[in-house]
C-alpha positions as CSV (number, residue, x, y, z in Angstrom):
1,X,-3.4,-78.2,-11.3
2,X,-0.1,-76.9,-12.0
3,X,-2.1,-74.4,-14.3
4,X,-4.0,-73.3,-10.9
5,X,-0.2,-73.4,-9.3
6,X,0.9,-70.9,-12.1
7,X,-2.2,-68.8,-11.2
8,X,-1.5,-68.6,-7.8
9,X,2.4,-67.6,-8.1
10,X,0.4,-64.4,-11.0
11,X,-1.8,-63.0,-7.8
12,X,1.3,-63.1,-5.4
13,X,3.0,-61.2,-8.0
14,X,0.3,-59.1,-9.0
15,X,0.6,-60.3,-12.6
16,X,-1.8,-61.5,-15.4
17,X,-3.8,-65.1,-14.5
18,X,-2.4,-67.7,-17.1
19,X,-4.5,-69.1,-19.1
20,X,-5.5,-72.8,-18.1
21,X,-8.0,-75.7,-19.0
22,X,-11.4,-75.1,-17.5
23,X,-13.2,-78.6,-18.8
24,X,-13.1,-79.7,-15.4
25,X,-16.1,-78.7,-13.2
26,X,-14.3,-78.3,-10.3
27,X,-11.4,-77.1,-11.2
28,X,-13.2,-74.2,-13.1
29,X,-14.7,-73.4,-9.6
30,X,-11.3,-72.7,-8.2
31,X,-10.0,-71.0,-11.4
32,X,-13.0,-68.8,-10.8
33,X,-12.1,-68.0,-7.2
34,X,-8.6,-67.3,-8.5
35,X,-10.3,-64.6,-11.0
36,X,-12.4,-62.9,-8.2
37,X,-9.4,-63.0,-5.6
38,X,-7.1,-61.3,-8.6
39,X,-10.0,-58.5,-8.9
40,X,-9.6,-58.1,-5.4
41,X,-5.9,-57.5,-5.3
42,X,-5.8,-55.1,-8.0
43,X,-8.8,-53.1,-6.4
44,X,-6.7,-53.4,-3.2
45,X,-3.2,-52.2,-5.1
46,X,-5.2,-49.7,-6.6
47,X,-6.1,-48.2,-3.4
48,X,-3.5,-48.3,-1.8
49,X,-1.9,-46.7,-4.7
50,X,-3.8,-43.9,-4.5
51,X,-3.2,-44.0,-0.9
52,X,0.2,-43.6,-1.0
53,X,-0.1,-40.5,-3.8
54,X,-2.6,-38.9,-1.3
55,X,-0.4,-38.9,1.6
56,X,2.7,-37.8,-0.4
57,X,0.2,-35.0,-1.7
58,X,-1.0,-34.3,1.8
59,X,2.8,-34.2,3.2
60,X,3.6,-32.0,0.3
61,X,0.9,-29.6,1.2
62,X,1.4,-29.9,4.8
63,X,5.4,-28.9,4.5
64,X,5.1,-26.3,2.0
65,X,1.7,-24.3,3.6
66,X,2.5,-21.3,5.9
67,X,-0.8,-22.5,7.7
68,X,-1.0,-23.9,10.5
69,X,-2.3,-27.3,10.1
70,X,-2.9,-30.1,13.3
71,X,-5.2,-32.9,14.5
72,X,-6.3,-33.1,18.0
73,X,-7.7,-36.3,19.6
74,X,-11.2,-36.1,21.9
75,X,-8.8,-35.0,24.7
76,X,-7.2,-32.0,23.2
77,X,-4.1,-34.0,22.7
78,X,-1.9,-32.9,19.5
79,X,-2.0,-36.0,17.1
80,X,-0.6,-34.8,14.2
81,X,1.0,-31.0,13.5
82,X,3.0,-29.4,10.5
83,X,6.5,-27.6,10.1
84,X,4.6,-24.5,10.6
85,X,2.6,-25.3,13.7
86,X,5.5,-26.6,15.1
87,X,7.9,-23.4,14.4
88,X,5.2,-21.3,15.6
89,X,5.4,-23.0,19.3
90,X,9.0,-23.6,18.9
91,X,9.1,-26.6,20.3
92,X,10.0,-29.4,19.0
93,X,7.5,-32.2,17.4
94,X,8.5,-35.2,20.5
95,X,7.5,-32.2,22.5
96,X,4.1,-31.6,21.1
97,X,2.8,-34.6,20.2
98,X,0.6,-36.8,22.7
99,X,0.3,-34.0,25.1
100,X,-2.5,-31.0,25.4
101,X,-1.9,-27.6,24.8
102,X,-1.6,-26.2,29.0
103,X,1.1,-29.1,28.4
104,X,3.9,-27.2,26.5
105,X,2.1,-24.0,25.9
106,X,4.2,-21.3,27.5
107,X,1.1,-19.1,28.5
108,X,-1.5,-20.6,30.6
109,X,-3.9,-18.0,29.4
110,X,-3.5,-18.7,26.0
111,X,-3.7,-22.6,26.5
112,X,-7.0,-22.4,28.3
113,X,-8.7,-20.0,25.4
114,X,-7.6,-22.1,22.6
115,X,-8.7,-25.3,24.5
116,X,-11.9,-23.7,24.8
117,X,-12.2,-23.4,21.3
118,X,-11.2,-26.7,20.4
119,X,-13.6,-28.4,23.3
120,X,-16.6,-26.0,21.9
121,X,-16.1,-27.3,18.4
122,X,-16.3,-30.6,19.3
123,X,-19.1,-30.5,21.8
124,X,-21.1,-29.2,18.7
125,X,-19.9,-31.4,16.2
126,X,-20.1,-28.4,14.1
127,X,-17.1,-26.7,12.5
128,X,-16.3,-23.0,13.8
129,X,-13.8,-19.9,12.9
130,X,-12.3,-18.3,15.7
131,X,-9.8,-15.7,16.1
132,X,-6.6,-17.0,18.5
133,X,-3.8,-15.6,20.0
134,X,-0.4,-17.2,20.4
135,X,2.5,-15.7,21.9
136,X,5.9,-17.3,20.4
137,X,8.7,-18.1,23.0
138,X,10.6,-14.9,22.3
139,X,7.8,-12.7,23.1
140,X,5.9,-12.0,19.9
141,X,2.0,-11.6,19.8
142,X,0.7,-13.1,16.8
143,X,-2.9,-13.0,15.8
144,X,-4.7,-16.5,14.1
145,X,-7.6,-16.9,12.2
146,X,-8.4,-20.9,13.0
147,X,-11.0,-22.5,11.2
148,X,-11.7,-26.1,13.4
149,X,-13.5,-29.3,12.3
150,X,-14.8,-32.0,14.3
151,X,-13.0,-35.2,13.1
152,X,-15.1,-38.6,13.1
153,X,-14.4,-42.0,12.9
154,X,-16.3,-44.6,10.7
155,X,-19.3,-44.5,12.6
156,X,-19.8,-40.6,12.9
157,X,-18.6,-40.1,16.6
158,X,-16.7,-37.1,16.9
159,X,-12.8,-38.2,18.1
160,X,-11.1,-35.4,17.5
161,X,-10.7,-32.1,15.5
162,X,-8.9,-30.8,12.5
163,X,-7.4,-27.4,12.5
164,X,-5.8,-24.9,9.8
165,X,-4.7,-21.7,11.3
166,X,-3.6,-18.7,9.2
167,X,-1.5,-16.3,10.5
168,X,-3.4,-12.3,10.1
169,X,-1.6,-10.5,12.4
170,X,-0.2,-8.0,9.5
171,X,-4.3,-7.7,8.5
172,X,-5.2,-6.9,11.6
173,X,-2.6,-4.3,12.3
174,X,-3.7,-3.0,8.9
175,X,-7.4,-3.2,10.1
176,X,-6.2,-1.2,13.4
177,X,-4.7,1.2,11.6
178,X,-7.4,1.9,8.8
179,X,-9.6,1.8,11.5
180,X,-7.5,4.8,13.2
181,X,-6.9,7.1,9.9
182,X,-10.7,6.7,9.7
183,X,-11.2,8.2,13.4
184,X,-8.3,10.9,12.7
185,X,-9.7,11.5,9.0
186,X,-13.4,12.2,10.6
187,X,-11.7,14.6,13.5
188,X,-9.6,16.5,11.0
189,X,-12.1,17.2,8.8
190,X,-13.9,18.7,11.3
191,X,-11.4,21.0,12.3
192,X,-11.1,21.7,8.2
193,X,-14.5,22.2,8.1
194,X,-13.9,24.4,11.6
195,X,-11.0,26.7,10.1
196,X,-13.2,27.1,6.7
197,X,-16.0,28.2,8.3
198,X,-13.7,30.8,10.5
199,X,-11.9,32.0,7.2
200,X,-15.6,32.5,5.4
201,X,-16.9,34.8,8.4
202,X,-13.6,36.6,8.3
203,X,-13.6,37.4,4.5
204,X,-17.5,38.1,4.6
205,X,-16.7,40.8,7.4
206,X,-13.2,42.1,5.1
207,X,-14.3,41.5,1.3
208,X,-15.8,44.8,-0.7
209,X,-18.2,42.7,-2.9
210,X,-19.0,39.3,-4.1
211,X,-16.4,38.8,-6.4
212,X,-14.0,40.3,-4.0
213,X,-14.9,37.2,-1.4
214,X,-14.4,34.3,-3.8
215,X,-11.4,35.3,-5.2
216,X,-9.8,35.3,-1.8
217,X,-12.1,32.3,-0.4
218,X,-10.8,30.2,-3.2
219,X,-7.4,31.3,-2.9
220,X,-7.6,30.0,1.2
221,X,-9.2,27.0,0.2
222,X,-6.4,26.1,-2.9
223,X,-3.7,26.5,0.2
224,X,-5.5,24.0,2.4
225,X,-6.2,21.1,-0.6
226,X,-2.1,22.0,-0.8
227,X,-1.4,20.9,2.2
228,X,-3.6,18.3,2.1
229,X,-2.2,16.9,-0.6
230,X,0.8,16.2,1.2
231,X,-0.3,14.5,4.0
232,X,-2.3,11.6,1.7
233,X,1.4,11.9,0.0
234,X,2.8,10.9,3.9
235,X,0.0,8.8,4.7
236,X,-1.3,11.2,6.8
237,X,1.7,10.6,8.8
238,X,2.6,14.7,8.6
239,X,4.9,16.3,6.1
240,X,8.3,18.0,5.9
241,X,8.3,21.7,6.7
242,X,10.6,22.4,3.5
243,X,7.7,20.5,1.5
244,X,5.3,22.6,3.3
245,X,6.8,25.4,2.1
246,X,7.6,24.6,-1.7
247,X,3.9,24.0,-1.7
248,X,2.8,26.9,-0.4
249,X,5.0,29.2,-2.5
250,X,4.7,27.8,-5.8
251,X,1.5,29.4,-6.7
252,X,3.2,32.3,-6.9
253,X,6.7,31.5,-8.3
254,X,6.2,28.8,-10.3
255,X,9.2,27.1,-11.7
256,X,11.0,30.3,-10.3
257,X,13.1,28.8,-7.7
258,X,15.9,30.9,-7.4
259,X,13.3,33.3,-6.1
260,X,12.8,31.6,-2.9
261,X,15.4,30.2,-0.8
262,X,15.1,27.6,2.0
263,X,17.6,27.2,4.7
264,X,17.3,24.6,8.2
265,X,17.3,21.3,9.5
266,X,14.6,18.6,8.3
267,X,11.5,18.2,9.8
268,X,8.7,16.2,10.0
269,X,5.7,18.1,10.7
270,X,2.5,16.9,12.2
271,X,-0.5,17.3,11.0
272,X,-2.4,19.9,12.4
273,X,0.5,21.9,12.2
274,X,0.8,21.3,8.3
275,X,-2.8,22.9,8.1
276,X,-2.2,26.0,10.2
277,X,1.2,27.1,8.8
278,X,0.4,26.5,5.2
279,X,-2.5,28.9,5.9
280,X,0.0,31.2,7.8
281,X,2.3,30.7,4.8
282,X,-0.2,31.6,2.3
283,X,-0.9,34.9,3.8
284,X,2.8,35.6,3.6
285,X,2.9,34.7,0.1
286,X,-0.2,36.8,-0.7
287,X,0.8,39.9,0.7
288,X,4.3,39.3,-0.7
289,X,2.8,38.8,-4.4
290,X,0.8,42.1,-3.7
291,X,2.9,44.6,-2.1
292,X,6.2,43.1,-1.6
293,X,8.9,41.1,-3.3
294,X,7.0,38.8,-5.3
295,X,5.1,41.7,-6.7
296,X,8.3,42.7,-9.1
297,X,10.1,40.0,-11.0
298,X,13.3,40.9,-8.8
299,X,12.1,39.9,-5.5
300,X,13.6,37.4,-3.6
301,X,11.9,35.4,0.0
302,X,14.5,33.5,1.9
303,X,13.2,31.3,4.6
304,X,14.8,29.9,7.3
305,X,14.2,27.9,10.5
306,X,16.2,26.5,13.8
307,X,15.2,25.0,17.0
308,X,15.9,26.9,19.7
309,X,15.3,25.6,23.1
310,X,11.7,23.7,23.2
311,X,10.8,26.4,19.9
312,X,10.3,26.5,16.2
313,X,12.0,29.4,14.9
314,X,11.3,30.4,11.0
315,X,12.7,33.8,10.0
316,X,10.8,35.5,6.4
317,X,12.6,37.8,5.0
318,X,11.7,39.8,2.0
319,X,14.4,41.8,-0.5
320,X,14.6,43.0,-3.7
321,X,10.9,44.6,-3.9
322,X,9.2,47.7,-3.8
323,X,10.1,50.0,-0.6
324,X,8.0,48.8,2.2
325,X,6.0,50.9,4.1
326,X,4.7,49.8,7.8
327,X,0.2,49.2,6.9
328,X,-1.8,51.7,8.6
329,X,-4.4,49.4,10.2
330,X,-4.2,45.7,10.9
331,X,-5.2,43.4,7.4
332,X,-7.0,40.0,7.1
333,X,-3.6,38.5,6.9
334,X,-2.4,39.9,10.0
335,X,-5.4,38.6,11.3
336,X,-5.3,35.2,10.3
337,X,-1.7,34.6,10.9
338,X,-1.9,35.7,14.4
339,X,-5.0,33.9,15.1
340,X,-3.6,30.5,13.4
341,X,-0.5,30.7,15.5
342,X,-1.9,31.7,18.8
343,X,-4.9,29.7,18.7
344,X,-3.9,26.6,16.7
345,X,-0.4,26.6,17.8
346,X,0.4,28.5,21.0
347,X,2.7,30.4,18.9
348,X,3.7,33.9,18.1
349,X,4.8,36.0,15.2
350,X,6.6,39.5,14.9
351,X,6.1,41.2,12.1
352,X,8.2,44.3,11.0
353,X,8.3,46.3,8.3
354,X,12.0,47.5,7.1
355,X,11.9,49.5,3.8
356,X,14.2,46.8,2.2
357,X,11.3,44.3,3.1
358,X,9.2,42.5,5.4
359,X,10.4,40.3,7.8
360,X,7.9,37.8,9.8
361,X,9.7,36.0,13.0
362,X,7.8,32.9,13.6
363,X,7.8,30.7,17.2
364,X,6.0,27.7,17.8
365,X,7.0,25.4,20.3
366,X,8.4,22.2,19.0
367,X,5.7,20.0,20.7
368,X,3.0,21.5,19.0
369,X,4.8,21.1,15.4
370,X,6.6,18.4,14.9
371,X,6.3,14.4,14.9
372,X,7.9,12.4,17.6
């Protein structure tokens, strides 16, 4: 007996059963009962145990996670919710908890969708992703992918529902804006396709032969990847007009840079005005390389550019070559740059021929060139 008293001081203490005499019949019986209740208790410590490293786990997870994560009773009351959902609302958790969300939501309209949602899941039973939208107290929209779980009791009734929600709002912007370079990309290369088409016809009617064609074909086409190149450089966002430029004129100076000075204010460009002047730039690079100062080793370009009043202005000016003599009859590159400024722009350009060197006045008004 005092064996059996030992034994029952162990299992309070959750300690090893002494051992004891087990002749007696009846005695045995109870040391038995002593054995199976000690199983019990260490089965029970043992769960609880693992309990206890569960919700620490749990709580760890919980406090650390960006995601949203809440419990909901049958009623749409909040039950249990995290650091996160509870800076998100910006409330505090005495201010959440045991109401519904048209409680302490701020936006009625808001509260009724994402009740919806949470009624809908557990109507089904079944869980669901949704896409949400919260509003913060100071005003920011904020987008929510919310993946919802009916939560049961022991005997499968649906009591409640478990929600993570992760914050996508930067996806989604990213998503809008793909989504928009992929509209732009398909109208600009349209109007690539548009202005390649024009320059072929052109050439076709101004080219001598064959050879004559590609050669300046190619040339057209080299300008526009140019420019191109750029705006993936920028996003597509546009690209600076001294950029522009440097581009442009490279092909035909190289590492030469003393040969070509720039001079005015930065600018951002936009886009369709990146395609058209690099094509009218091109043309004034050509026929410089051909007939005027970038045809001798001496020749010098200096651009420069203003604003003035609601216009573009950008001076070429060419000294240092050959003498220049006014052309006879109006060439392709006449052509083209008139055409790209009138038409694509609603600009204008002056050319004049001075024997010291050509000089093309550009204006374009500002709308049409650069980025707000």
């Amino acid at each position: 007996i005092s064996a059996l008293e030992g034994a029952a001081m162990a299992l309070a203490h959750d300690e090893p059963l002494p051992a004891g005499d087990r002749r007696i019949r009846e005695l045995d019986e109870v040391w038995r009962a002593f054995e199976g209740a000690a199983a019990i208790v260490r089965a029970r410590n043992a769960a609880e145990e693992e309990l206890r490293r569960t919700t620490a786990l749990l709580a760890a997870v919980s406090t650390s996670t960006p995601d949203l994560i809440y419990v909901k009773d049958r009623d749409g009351r909040m039950v249990m919710a995290n650091e996160a959902a509870l800076a998100v609302t910006g409330r505090g958790r005495d201010e959440v908890l045991g109401r519904t969300e048209a409680e302490w939501h701020h936006d009625p309209d808001e509260a009724a969708a994402i009740m919806a949602n949470d009624r809908a899941v557990m109507t089904a039973g079944a869980a669901s992703k949704v896409e949400e939208t919260f509003t913060t107290p100071p005003g920011e929209t904020r987008v929510f992918l919310s993946t919802k779980s009916p939560l049961r009791d022991a005997a499968g009734t649906v009591v409640g529902l478990v929600g993570v929600s992760t914050d996508i709002t930067e996806r989604k912007r990213r998503e809008e804006h793909v989504e928009l370079l992929m509209r732009e990309l398909s109208h600009r290369t349209k109007n690539l396709l548009a202005v390649i088409q024009a320059l072929a016809r052109q050439l076709m009617r101004t080219s001598t032969d064959p050879a004559d064609f590609e050669q300046k074909f190619l040339a057209r086409i080299q300008a526009l990847a140019l420019a191109h190149d750029l705006l993936v450089q920028q996003r597509w966002q546009g690209a600076q007009l001294a950029e522009v430029i440097g581009a442009q004129l490279y092909p035909f100076v190289g590492g030469e840079h003393a040969r070509v000075t720039l001079d005015g204010p930065p600018l951002m460009l936009r886009l369709e005005a990146v395609q058209n002047l690099s094509l009218v730039l091109h043309e004034l690079a050509t026929n410089a390389a051909k007939y005027g100062a970038l045809s001798v080793p001496a020749g010098r370009v200096a651009i420069t550019w203003r604003i003035d009043g609601d216009a573009l202005v950008l001076d070429w000016r060419e000294h240092g070559g050959p003498p220049v003599r006014k052309p006879e009859r109006r060439g392709f590159g006449h052509t083209i740059i008139e055409r790209l400024l009138a038409q694509g722009m609603d600009g204008s350009v002056v050319l004049n021929f001075p024997p010291d060197g050509a000089v093309a006045m550009l204006r374009v008004p500002v709308a049409q060139m650069m980025v707000s």
